[in-house]
BAFI-3210 file (N, C-alpha, C; in Angstrom, 3 decimals, decimal comma, padded with zeros to 6 digits):
// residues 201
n [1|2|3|4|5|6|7|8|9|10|11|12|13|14|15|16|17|18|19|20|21|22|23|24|25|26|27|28|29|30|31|32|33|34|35|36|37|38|39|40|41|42|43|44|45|46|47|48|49|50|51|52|53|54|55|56|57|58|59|60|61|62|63|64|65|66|67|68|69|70|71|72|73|74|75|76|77|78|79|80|81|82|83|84|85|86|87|88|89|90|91|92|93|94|95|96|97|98|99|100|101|102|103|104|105|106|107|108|109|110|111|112|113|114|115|116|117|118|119|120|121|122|123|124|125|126|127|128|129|130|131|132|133|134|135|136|137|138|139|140|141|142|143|144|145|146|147|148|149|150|151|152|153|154|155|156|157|158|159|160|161|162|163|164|165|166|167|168|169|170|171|172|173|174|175|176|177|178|179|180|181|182|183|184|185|186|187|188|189|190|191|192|193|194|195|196|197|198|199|200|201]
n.u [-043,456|-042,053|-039,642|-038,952|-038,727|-036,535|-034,650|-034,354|-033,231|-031,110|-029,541|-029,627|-027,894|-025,688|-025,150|-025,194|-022,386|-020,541|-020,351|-019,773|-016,652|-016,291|-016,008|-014,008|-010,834|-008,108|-006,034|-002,767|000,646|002,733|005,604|009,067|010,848|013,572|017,252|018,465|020,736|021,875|021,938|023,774|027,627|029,260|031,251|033,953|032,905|029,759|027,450|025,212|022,151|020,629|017,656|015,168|015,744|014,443|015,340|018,473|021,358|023,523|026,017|026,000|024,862|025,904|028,913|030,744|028,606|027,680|025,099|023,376|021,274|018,034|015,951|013,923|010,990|012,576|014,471|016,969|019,461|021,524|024,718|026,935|029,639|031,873|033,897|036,215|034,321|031,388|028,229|025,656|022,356|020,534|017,628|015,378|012,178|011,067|009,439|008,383|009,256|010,845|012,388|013,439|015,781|016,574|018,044|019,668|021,396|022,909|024,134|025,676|027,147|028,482|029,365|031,371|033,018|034,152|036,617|039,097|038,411|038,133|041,014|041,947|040,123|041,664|044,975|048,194|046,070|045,648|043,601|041,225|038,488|036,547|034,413|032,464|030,176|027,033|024,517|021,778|018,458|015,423|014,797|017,446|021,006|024,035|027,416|030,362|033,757|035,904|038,869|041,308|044,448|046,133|049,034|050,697|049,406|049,724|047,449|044,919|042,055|038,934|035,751|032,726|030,215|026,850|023,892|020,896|017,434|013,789|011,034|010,253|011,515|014,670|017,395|020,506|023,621|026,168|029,355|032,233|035,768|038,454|041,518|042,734|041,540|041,578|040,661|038,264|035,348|033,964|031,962|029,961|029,025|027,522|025,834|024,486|023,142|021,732|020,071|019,013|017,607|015,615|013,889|012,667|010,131]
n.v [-056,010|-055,912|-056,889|-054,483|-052,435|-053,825|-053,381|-050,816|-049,769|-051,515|-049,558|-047,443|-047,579|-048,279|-045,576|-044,410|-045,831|-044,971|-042,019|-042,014|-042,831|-040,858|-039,004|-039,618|-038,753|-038,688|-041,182|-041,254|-040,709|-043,671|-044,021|-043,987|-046,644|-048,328|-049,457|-052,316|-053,719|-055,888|-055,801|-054,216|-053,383|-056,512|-057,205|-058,488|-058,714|-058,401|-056,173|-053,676|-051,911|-048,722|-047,002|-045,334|-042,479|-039,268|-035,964|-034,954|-036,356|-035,203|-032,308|-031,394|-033,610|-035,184|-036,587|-034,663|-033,605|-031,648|-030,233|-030,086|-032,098|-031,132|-030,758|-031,184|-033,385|-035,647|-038,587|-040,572|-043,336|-045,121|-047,263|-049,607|-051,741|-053,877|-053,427|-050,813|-050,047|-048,001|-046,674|-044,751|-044,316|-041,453|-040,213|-037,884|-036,468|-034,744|-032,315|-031,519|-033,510|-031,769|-030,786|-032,486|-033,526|-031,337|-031,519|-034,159|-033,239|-031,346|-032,900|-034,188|-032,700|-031,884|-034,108|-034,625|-032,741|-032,660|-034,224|-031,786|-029,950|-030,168|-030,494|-027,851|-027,219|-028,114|-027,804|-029,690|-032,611|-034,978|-035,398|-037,641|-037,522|-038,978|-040,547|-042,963|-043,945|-044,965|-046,366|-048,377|-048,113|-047,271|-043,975|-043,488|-043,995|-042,383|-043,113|-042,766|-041,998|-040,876|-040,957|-040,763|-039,176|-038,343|-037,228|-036,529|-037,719|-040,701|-042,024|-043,757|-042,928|-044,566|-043,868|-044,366|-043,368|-043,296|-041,261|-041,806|-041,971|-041,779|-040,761|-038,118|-038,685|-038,784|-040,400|-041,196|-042,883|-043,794|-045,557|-046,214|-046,667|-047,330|-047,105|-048,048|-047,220|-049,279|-051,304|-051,065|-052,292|-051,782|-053,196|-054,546|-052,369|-051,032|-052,520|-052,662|-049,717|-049,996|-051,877|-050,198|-048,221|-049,269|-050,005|-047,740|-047,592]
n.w [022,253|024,757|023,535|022,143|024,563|025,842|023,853|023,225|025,897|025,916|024,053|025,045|027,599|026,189|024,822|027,719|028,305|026,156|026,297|028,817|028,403|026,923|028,451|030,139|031,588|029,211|029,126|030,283|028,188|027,708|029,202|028,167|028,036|030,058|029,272|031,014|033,550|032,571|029,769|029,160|028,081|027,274|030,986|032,929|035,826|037,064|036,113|037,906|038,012|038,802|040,182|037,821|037,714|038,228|035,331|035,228|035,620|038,338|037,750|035,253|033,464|031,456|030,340|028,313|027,042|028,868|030,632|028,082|027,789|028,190|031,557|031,936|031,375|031,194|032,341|033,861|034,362|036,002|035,958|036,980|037,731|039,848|039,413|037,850|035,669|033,903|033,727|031,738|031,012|029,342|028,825|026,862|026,405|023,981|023,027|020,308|017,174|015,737|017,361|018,557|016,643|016,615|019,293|019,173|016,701|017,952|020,542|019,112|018,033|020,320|021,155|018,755|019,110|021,515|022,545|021,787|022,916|025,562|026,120|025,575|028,123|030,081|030,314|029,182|029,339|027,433|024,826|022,851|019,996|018,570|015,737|015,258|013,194|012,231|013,504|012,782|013,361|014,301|013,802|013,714|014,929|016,623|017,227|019,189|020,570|023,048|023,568|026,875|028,297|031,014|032,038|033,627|036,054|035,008|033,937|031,714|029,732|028,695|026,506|025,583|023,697|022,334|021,297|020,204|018,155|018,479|017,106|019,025|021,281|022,741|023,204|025,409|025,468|027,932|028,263|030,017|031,275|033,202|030,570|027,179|023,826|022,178|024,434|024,711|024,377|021,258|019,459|020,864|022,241|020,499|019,903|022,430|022,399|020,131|021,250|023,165|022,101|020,381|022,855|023,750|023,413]
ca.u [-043,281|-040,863|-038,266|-038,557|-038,165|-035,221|-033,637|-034,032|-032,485|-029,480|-028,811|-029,342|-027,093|-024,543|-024,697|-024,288|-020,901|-019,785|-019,918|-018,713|-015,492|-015,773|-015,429|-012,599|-009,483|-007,035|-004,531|-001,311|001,493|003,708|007,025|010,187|011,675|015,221|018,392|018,983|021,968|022,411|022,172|025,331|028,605|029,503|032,400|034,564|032,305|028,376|026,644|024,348|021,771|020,103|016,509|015,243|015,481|013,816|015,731|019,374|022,756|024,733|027,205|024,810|024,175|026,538|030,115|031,491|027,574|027,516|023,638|022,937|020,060|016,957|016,154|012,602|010,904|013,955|014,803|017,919|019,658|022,964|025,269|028,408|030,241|032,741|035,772|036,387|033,494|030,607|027,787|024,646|021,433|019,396|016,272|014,474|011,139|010,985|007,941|008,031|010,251|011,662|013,128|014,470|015,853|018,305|018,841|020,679|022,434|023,608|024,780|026,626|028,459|029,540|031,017|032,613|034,432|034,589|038,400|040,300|037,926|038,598|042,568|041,993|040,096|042,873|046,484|048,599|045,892|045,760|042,103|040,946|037,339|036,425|033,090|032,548|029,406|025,546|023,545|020,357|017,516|014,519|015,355|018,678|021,788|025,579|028,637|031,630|034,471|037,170|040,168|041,936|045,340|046,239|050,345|050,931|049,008|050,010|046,173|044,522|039,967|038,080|034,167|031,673|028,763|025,584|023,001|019,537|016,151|012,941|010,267|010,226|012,462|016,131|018,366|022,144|024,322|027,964|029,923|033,545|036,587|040,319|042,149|042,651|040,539|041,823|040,563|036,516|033,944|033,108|030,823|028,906|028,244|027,005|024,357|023,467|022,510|020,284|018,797|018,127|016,685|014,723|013,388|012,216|008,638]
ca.v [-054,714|-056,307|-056,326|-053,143|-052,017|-054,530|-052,786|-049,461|-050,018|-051,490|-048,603|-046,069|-047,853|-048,028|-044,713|-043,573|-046,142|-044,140|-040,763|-041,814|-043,141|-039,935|-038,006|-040,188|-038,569|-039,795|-042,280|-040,770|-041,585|-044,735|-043,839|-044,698|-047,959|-048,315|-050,556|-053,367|-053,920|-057,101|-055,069|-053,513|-054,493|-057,789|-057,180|-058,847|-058,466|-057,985|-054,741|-053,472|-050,866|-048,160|-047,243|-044,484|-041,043|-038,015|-034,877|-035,318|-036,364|-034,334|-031,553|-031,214|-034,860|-036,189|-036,441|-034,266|-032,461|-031,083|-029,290|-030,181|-032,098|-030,371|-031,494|-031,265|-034,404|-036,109|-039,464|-041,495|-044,535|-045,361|-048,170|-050,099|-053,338|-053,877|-052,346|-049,134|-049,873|-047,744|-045,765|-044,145|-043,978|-040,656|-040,227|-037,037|-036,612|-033,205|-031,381|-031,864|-034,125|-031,382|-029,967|-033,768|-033,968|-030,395|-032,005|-035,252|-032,533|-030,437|-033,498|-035,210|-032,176|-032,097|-035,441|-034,901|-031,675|-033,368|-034,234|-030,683|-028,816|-031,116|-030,359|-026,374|-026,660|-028,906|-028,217|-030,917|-033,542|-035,261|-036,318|-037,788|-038,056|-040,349|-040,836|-044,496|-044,636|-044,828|-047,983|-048,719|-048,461|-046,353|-042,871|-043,308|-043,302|-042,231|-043,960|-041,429|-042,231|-040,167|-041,391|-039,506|-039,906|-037,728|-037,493|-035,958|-039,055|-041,496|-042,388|-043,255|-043,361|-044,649|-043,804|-044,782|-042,734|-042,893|-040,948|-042,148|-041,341|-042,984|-039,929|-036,733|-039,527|-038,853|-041,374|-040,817|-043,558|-043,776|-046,381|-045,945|-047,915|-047,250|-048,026|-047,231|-047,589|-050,602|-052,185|-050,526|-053,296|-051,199|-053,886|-054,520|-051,027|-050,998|-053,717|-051,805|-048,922|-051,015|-052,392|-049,125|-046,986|-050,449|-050,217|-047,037|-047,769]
ca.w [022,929|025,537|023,107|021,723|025,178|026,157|022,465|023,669|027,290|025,252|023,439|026,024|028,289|024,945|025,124|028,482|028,125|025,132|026,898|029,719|028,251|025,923|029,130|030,868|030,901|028,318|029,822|030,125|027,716|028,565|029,470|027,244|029,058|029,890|029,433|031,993|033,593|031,730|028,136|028,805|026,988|028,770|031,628|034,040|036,889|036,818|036,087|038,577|037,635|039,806|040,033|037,156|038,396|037,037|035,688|034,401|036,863|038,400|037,214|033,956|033,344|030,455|029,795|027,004|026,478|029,791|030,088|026,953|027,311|029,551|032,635|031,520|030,709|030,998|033,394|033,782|034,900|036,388|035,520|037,689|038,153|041,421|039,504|037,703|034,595|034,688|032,420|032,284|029,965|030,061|027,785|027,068|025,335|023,374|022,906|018,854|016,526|015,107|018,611|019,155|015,912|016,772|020,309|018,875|016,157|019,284|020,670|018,159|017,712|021,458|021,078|017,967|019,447|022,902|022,465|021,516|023,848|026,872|026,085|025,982|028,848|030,570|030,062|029,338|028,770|025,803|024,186|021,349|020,363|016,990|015,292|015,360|012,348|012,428|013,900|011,930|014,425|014,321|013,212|013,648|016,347|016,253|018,282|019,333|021,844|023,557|024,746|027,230|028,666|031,811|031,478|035,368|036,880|034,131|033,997|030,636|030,044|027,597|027,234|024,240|023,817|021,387|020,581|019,282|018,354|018,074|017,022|019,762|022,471|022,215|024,487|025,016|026,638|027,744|028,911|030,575|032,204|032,854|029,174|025,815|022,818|022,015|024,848|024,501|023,120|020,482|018,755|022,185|022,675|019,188|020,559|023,483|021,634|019,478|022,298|024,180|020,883|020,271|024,174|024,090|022,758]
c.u [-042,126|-039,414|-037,795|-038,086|-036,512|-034,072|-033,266|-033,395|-031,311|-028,656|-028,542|-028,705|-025,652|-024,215|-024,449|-022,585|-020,301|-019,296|-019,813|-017,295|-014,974|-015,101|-014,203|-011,732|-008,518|-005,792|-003,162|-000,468|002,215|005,166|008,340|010,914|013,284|016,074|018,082|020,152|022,323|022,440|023,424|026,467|029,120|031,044|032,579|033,886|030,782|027,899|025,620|023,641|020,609|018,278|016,581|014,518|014,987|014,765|016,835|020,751|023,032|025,966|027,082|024,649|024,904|027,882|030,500|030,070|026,567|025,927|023,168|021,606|018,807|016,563|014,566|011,976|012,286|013,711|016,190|018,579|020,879|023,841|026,962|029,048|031,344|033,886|035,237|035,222|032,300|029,907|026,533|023,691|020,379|018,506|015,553|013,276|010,909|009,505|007,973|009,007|011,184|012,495|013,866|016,020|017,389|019,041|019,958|021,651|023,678|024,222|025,681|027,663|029,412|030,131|032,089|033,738|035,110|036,071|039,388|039,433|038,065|040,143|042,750|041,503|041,671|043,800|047,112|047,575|045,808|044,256|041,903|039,687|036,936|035,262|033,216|031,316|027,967|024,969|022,157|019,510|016,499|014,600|017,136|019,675|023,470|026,252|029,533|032,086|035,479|038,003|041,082|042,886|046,188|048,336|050,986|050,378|049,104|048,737|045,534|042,917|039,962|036,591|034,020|030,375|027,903|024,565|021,921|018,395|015,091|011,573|010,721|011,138|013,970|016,786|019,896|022,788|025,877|028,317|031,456|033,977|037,854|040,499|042,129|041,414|040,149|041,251|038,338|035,937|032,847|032,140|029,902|028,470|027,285|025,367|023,553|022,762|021,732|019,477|018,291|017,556|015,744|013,705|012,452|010,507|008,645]
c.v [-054,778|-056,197|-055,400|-052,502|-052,721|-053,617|-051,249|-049,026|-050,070|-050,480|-047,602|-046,390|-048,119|-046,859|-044,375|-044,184|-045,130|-042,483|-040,720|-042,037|-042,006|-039,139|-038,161|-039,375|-039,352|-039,974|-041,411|-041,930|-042,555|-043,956|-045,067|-045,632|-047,923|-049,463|-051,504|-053,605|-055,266|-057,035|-054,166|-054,136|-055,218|-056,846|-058,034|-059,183|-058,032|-056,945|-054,937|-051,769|-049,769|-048,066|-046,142|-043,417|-040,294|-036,806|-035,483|-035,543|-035,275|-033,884|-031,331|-032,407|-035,609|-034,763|-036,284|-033,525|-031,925|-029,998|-028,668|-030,458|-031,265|-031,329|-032,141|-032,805|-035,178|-036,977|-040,201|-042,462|-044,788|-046,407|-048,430|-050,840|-052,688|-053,778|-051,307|-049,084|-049,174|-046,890|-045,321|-044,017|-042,470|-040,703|-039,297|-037,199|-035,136|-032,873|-031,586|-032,521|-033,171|-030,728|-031,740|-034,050|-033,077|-030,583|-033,318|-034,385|-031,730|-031,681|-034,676|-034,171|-031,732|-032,830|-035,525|-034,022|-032,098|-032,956|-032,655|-029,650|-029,157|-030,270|-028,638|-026,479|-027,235|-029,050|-029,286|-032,222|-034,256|-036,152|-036,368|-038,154|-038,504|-040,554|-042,719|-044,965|-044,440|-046,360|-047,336|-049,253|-047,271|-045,448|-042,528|-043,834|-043,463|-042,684|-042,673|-042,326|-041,022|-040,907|-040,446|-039,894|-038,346|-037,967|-037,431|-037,105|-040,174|-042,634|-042,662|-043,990|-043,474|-044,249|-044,259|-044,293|-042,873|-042,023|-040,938|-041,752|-041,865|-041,257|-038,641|-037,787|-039,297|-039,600|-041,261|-042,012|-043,469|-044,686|-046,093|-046,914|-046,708|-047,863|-047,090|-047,526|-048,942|-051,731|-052,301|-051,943|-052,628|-051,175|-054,374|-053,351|-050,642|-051,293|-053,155|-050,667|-049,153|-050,745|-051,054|-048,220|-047,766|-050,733|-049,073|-047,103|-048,867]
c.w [023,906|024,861|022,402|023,185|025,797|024,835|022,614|025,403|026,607|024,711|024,001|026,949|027,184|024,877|025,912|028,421|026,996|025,594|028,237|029,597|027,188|027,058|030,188|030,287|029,851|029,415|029,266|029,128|028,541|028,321|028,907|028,480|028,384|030,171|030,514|032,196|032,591|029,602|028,097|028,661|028,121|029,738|032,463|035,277|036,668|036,754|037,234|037,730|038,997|039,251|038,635|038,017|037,461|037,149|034,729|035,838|036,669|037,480|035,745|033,008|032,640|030,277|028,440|026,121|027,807|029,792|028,786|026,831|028,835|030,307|032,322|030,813|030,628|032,487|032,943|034,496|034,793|036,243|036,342|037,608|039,264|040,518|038,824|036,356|035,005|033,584|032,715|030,913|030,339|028,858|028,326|026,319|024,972|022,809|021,478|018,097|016,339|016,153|018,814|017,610|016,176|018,629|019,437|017,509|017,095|019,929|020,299|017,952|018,810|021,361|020,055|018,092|021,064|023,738|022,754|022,492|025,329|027,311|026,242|027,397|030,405|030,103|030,025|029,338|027,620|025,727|023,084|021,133|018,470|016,840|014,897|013,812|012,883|012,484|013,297|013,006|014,290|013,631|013,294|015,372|015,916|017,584|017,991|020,705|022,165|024,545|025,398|027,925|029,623|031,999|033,378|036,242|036,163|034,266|032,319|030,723|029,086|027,825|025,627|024,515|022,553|021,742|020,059|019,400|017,874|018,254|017,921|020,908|021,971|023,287|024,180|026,268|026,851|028,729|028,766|031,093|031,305|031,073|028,475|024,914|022,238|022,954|025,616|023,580|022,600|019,875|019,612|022,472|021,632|019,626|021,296|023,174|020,678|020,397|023,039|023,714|020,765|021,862|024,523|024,347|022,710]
res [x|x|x|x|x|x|x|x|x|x|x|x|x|x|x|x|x|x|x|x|x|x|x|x|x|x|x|x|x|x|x|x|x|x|x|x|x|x|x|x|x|x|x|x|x|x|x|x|x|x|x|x|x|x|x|x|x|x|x|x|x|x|x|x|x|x|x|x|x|x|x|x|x|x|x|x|x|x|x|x|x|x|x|x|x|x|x|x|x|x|x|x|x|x|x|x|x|x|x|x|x|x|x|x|x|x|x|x|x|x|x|x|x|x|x|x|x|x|x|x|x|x|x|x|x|x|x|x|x|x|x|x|x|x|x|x|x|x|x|x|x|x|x|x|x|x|x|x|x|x|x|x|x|x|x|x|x|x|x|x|x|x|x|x|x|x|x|x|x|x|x|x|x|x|x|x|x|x|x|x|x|x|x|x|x|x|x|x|x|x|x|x|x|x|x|x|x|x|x|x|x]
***
């Protein structure tokens, strides 16, 4: 009789655990993790990285898809070394794949018009913006650069931006420095954009 009652204790304490963990809130999603300064393409001088902010930078967050992506759900992370190199990862999460899918269309086709819309809006500069190919990572991610060469301050920029997407997460990075194209580590940025579509999840 003892262990019919010891058998029926067990189970009615099995159940209240079961509906109490039915009625726990569900655990919030984990949040897409970001780059490290030491995942960005090697330089001269050490990267430093800032904390991750929520929202999108200043002046509508990315170079060459200016309030493109929403601020919404959206955090990002800042990138330096002690001379002129310098970049930034932001990462949104879109309410359904198929809304992430026409964010990274919408911004592939800022970067690929980047260049000749830069130059209308700025007389006399000269830009050029170049599709670099598709890295094999998750659902995808595209490379684009613009080189730009300021004639009046005899100044010339490079940047390297991707693109990628890992389900409803879209991440966009860009890395800059004084120079030309020629002197961008195109096949390190490659890497880093691996690593930061590969980080998300």
């Amino acid at each position: 009789m003892s262990t019919f009652r010891t058998a029926c204790a067990t189970a009615a304490a099995a159940a209240l655990g079961l509906a109490a963990l039915a009625a726990a809130p569900a655990q919030a999603a984990a949040q897409p993790a970001f780059l490290a300064a030491s995942q960005m393409p090697p330089s001269s001088t050490p990267w430093t990285a800032t904390q991750v902010f929520t929202g999108v930078p200043e002046n509508g967050g990315a170079l060459c898809a200016p309030y493109k992506i929403p601020a919404q759900n959206t955090r990002y992370r800042e990138f330096s070394t002690e001379l002129d190199t310098n970049g930034v990862q932001i990462t949104t999460v879109a309410r359904t794949e198929a809304d992430a899918v026409k964010l990274v269309d919408t911004l592939r086709k800022a970067l690929a018009g980047c260049g000749p819309l830069l130059e209308k809006q700025n007389p006399g500069l000269k830009a050029v913006s170049a599709a670099h190919g598709k890295v094999a990572v998750e659902e995808g991610a595209w490379v684009y650069s613009l080189d730009t060469a300021d004639p009046q301050i005899g100044s010339t920029d490079i940047h390297l931006f991707s693109v990628g997407r890992d389900g409803k997460t879209v991440t966009f990075v860009r890395w800059g420095q004084l120079g030309d194209l020629k002197d961008a580590p195109l096949t390190a940025f490659k890497t880093t954009t691996k690593t930061a579509v590969n980080k998300l999840y």
